[in-house]
LUMVEX-719991 format. One line per field, with one value per residue (C-alpha): residue in one letter; x, y, z. Coordinates in steps of 0.02 Angstrom, whole numbers. Each point is the difference from the previous one (the first is absolute). Layout:
BEGIN
type: [a / ...]
px: [X / ...]
py: [Y / ...]
pz: [Z / ...]
This chain:
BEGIN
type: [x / x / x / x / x / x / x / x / x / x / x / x / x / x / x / x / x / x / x / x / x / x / x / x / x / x / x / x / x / x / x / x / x / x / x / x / x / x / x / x / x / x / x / x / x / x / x / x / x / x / x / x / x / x / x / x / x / x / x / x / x / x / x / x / x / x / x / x / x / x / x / x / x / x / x / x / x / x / x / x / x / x / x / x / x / x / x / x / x / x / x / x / x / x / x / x / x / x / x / x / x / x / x / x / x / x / x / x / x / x / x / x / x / x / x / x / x / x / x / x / x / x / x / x / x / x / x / x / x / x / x / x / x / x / x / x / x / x / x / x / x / x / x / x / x / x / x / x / x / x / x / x / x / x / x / x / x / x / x / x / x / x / x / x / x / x / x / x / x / x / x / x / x / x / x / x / x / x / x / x / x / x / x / x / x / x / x / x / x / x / x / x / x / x / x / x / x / x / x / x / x / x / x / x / x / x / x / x / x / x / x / x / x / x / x / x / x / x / x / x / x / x / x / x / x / x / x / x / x / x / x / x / x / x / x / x / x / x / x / x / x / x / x / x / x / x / x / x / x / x / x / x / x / x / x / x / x / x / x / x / x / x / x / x / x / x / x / x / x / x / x / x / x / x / x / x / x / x / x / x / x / x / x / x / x / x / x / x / x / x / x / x / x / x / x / x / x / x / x / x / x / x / x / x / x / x / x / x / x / x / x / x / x / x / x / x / x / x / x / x / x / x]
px: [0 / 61 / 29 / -99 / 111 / -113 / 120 / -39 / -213 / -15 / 50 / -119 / -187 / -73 / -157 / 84 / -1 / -215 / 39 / 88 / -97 / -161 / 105 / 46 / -192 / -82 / 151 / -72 / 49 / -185 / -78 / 135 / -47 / -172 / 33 / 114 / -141 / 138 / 11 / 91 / 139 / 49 / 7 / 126 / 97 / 4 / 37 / 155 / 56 / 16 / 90 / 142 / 8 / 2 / 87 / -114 / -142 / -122 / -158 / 20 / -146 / -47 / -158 / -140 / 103 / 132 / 119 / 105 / 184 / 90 / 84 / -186 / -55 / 147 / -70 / -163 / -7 / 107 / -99 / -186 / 74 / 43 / -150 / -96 / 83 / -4 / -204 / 5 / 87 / -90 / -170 / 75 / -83 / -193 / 71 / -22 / -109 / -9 / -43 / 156 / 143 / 133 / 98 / 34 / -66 / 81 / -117 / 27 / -128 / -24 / -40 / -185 / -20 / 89 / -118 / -169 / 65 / 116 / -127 / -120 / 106 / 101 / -194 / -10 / 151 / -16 / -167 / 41 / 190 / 108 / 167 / -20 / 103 / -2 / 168 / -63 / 105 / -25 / 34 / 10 / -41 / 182 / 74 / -140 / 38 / 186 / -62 / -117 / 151 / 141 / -127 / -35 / -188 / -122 / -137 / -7 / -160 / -24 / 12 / 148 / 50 / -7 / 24 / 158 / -14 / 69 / -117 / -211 / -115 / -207 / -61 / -112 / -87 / 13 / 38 / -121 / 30 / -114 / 30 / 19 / -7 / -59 / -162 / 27 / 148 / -63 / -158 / -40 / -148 / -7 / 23 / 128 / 4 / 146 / 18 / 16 / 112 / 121 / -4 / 23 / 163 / 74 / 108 / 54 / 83 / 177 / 161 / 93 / 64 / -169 / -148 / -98 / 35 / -70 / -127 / 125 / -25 / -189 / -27 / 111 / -91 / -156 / 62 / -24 / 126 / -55 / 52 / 107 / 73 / 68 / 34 / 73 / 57 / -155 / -168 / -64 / 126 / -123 / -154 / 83 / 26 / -156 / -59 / 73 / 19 / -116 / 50 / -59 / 79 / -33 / 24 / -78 / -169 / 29 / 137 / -137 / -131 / 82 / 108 / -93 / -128 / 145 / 69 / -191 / 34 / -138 / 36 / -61 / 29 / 126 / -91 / 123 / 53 / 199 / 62 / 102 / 82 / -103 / 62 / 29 / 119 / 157 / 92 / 158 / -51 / 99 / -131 / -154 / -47 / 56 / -163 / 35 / 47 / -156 / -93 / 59 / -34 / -193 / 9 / 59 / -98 / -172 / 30 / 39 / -154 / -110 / 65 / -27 / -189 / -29 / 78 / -96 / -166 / 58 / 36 / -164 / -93 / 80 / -28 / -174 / -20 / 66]
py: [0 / 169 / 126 / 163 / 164 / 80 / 176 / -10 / -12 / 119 / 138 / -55 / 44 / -185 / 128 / 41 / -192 / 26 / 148 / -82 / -138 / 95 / 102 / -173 / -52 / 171 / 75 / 159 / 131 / 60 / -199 / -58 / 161 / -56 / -179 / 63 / 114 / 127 / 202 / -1 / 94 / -132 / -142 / 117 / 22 / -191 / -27 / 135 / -85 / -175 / 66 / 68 / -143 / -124 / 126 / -61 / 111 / -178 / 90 / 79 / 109 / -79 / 92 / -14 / -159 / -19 / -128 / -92 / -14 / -161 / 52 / 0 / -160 / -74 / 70 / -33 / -189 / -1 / 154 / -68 / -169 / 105 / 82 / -161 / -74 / 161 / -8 / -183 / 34 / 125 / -90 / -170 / -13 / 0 / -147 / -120 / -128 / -145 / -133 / 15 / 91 / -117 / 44 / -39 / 110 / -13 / 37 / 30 / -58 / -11 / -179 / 17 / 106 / -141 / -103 / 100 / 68 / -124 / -144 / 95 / 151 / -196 / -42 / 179 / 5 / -191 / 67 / 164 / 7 / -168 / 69 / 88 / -84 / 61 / -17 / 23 / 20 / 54 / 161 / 96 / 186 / 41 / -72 / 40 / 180 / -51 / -166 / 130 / 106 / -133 / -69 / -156 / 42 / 57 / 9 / -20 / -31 / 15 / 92 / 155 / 156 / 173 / 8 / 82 / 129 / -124 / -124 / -12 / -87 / -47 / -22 / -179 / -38 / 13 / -159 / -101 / -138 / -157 / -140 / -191 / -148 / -167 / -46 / -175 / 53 / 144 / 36 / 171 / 103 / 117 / 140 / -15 / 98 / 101 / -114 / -148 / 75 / 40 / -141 / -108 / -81 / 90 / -51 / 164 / 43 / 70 / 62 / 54 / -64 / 52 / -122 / 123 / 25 / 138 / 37 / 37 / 200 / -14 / -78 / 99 / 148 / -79 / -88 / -141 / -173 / -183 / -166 / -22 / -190 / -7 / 92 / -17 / 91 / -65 / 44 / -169 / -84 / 91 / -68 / -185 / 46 / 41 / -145 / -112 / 80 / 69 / 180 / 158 / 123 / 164 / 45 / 116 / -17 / -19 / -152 / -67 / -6 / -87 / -122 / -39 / -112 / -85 / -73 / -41 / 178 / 121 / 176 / 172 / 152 / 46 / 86 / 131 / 148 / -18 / 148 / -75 / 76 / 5 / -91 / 94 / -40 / 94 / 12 / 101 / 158 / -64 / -146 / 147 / 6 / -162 / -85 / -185 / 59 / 102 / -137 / -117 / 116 / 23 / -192 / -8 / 149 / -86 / -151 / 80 / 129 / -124 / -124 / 170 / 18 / -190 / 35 / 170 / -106 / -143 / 101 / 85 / -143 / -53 / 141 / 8 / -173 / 82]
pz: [0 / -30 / 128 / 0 / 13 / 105 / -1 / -199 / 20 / 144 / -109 / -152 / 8 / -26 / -67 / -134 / -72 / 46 / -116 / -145 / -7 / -32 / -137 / -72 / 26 / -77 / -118 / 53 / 119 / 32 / 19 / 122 / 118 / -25 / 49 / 134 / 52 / 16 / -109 / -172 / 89 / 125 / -125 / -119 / 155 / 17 / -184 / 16 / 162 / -82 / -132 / 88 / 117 / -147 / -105 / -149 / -83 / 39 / -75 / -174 / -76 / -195 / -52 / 147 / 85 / 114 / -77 / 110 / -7 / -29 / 192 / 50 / -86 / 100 / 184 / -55 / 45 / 186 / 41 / -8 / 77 / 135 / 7 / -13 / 172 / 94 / -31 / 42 / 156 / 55 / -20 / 64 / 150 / -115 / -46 / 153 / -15 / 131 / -72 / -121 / 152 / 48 / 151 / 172 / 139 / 166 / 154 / 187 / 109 / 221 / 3 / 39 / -154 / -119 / 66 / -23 / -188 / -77 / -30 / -88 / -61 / -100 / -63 / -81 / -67 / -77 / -100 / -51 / -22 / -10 / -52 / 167 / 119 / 216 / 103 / 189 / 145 / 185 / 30 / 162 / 2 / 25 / -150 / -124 / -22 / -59 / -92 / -109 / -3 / -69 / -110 / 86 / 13 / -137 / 156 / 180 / 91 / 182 / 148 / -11 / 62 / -83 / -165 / -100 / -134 / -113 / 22 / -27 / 101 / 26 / 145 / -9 / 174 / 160 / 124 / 93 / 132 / 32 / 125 / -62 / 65 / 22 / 64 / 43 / 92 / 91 / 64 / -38 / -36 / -150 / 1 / 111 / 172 / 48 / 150 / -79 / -119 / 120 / 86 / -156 / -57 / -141 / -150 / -109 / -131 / 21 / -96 / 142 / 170 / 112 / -4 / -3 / -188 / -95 / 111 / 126 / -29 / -13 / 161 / 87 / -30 / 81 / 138 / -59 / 52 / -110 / 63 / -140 / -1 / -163 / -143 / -196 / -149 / -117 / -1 / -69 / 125 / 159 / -90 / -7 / 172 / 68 / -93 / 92 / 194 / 108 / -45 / -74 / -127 / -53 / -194 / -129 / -20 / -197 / 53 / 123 / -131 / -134 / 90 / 176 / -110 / -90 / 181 / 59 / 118 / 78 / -19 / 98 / 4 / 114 / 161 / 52 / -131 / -56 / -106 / -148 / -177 / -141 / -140 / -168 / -139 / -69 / -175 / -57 / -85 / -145 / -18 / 19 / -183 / -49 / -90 / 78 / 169 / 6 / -61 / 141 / 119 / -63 / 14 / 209 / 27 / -77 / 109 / 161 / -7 / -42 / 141 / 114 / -78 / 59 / 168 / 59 / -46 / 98 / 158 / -39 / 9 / 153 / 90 / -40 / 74 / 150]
């Protein structure tokens, strides 16, 4: 591939070649402005301009008609082929179509959100575009601003602090919890009471060295201490948990709807009120007008605001049960 002297093309007015090219389309002075939608005088000013800088006379007047030069004829060609793939390129992006895209898009997900959008967000994709293919990892909120920095992310979904100027974000829904656990194993009304709650045996989620996990901040503000006697990394690991042992876990309420009937689980509302992060998702502002990255974000954005829609009319319903 050759190099581009960029020194050479800063000082050269790619307009002009917009100019010559209508010249070379029109052979007239007084059409070309026209095309151009530019005055007469501006187009001769052109004309004059690309003869000195080609040192050739390019246009030559025979009767009515502007007759090109042989130096002309020779431009002609490499001209309009430039022309051609600066309009191409700079209408690319009309030109996405999903069903026909073939790439690999590399997503960051908190566990519990790979496992509410990745299922179905892999159906969609299947249908609609197959050359589409989704790279997921877990990703904390601490690494997912650099990840989307370096590259290593198109998207990141999940729960994260304040945003950069260098990156967008939507905001998606806001976090509820729900207790689950199993009915055989412990004997407890629903909804749940506060008291028994408490007094419950707990297995949570957790990423860090406290059992109390990531509720750790939540119930600290209220006051609140669990019985926590065990605790692991994986969401569906709790569930296989709770399962099996007389305990009860506290989870999403999106997590508790779609999984608890999977491991034969009850599920509640949670009875006290734990402030969490809402969960929105982030992209590089270099991805912002990308037609496939937008489209994949319409996609996750679709499935988790509908998910929310089923949600608010389950708790609803619940409450009106109440």
């Amino acid at each position: 591939m050759v190099s581009i002297n960029h020194f050479d093309l800063r000082s050269f007015d790619l307009n002009l070649l917009v100019a010559f090219d209508a010249l070379m389309q029109e052979r007239s002075v007084t059409r070309a402005a026209t095309r151009l939608r530019v005055g007469q005088p501006a187009m001769s000013h052109s004309l004059s301009t690309l003869r000195m800088l080609f040192q050739d006379e390019l246009f030559v007047r025979v009767g009515t008609v502007m007759q090109p030069t042989a130096r002309a004829r020779m431009l002609a060609g490499p001209i309009r082929t430039a022309l051609d793939q600066m309009q191409t390129a700079l209408h690319a992006r009309t030109l996405f179509d999903p069903a026909t895209e073939e790439r690999t898009v590399r997503l960051g997900f908190s566990s519990e959100v790979e496992l509410l959008l990745l299922p179905e967000l892999t159906a969609r994709i299947r249908q609609s575009a197959p050359g589409i293919r989704l790279l997921c990892r877990s990703t904390g909120k601490e690494e997912a601003h650099r990840m989307l920095d370096d590259g290593a992310l198109d998207l990141a979904v999940g729960c994260f602090d304040a945003v950069a100027q260098r990156h967008r974000s939507r905001f998606l829904f806001e976090q509820s919890l729900s207790c689950v656990f199993n009915a055989r194993q412990l004997a407890l009304g629903t909804p749940i009471s506060l008291a028994d709650y408490l007094s419950a045996p707990h297995a949570l989620v957790t990423r860090t060295d406290s059992l109390q996990g990531c509720l750790e901040n939540a119930l600290t503000e209220i006051g609140a201490d669990l019985d926590v006697v065990a605790a692991g990394s994986e969401f569906l690991t709790i569930l296989a948990t709770v399962a099996c042992a007389p305990v009860i876990t506290t989870i999403p309420t999106r997590m508790a709807r779609l999984y608890a009937p999977r491991f034969g689980l009850t599920d509640c509302p949670a009875p006290l009120t734990l402030r969490l992060p809402a969960v929105a998702m982030v992209w590089s502002l270099q991805l912002d007008q990308d037609p496939a990255s937008a489209w994949i974000r319409d996609q996750v954005a679709e499935i988790l605001l509908a998910a929310e829609l089923d949600v608010r009319d389950t708790l609803r319903a619940v409450g009106g049960r109440g």
